[in-house]
C-alpha positions in Angstrom: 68.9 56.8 108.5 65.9 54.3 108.0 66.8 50.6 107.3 65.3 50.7 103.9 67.3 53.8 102.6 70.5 52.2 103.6 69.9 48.9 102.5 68.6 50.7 98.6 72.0 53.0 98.8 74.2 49.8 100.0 72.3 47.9 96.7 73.2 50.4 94.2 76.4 51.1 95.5 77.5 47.3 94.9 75.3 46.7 92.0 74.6 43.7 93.6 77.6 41.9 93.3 79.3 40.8 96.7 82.0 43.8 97.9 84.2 41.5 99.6 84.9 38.2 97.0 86.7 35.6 99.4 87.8 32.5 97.8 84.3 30.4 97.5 82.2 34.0 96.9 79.5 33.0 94.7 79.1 36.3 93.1 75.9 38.1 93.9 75.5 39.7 96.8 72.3 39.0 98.8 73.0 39.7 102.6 73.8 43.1 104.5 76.5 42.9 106.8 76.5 45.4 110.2 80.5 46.2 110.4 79.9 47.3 113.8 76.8 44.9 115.1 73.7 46.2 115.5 73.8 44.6 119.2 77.1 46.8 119.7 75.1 50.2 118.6 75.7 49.6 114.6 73.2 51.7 112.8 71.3 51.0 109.5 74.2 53.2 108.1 75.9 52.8 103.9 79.0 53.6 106.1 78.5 50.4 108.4 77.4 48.1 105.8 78.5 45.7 103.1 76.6 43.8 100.8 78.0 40.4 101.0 76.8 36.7 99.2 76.2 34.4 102.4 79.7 32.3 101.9 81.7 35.9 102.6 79.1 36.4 104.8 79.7 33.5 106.9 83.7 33.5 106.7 83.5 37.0 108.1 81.4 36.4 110.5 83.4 33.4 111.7 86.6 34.9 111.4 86.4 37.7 113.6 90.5 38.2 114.1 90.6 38.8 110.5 87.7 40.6 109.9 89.3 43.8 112.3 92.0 43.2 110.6 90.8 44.0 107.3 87.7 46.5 108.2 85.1 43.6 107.6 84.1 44.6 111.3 84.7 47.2 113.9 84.6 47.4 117.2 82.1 48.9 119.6 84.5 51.4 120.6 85.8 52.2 117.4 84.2 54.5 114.5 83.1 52.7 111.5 83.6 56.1 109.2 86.9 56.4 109.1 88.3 52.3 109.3 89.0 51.6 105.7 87.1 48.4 104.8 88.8 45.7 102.4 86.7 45.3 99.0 87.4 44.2 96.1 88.1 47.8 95.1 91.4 47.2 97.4 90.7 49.0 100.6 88.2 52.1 100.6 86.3 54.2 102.9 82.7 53.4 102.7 80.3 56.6 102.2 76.9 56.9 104.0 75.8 58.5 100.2 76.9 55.4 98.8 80.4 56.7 97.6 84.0 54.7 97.7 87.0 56.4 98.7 90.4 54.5 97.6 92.6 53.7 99.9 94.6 51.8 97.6 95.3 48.0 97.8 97.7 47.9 100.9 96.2 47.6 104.2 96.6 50.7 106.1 98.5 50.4 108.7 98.0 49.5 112.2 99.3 49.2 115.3 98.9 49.3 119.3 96.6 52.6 119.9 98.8 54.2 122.7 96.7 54.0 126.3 94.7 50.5 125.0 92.8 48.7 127.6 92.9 45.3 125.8 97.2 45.8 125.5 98.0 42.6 126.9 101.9 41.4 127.3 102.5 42.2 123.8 99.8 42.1 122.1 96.1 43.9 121.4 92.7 42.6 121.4 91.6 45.6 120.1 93.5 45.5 116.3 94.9 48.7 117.4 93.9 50.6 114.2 95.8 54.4 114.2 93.1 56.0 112.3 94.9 59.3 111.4 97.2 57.3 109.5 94.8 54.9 108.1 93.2 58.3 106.7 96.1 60.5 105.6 95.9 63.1 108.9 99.0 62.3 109.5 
């Protein structure tokens, strides 16, 4: 997909109203955030994107440990279609036609992904997210 036909379905699919709200969000969305980075093979993608106001902007992007967490970002080994994201919907899969799927308002759940490189001495650098349970294959 081009840049300009995600960024138009990423627009009308927050109205232009930021689709995270932090504390500090001021509201109205004005920057596109890559969930996977662009640098990591992110594409211009509805699915990989949010439309953010710079202060969630920032806070994500400065708080990467809680931004796997909550679907804000994804890894480059990980696939950004099926990682619920965090919104203030509660926690929905984002649609490269610009739909929301609910995921309610608990986190899916997560754990260590069985065979992880990063598993180290009790703990993973990856955010060890078990997608078949995060979307109901399980």
């Amino acid at each position: 997909m081009k840049e300009k036909q995600a960024r138009r379905i990423v627009r009308e699919r927050s109205g232009d109203v930021c689709e995270v709200q932090l504390p500090g969000c001021q509201g109205r969305a004005r920057e596109w955030h890559h969930r996977r980075n662009r640098s990591q093979g992110g594409p211009w993608a509805p699915s990989n994107g949010l439309h953010l106001c710079h202060p969630c902007h920032r806070w994500i992007t400065e708080h990467p440990a809680e931004s796997y967490d909550e679907g804000w970002m994804v890894p480059s080994w990980d696939d950004w279609e099926v990682i619920p994201v965090k919104t203030w919907h509660g926690y929905v899969l984002l649609g490269d036609d610009g739909e929301l799927t609910n995921h309610g308002q608990e986190r899916p759940g997560r754990r260590h992904v069985e065979g992880c490189p990063w598993w180290h001495g009790g703990r993973c650098d990856c955010g060890g997210l078990d997608v078949n349970a995060a979307v109901g294959m399980r």
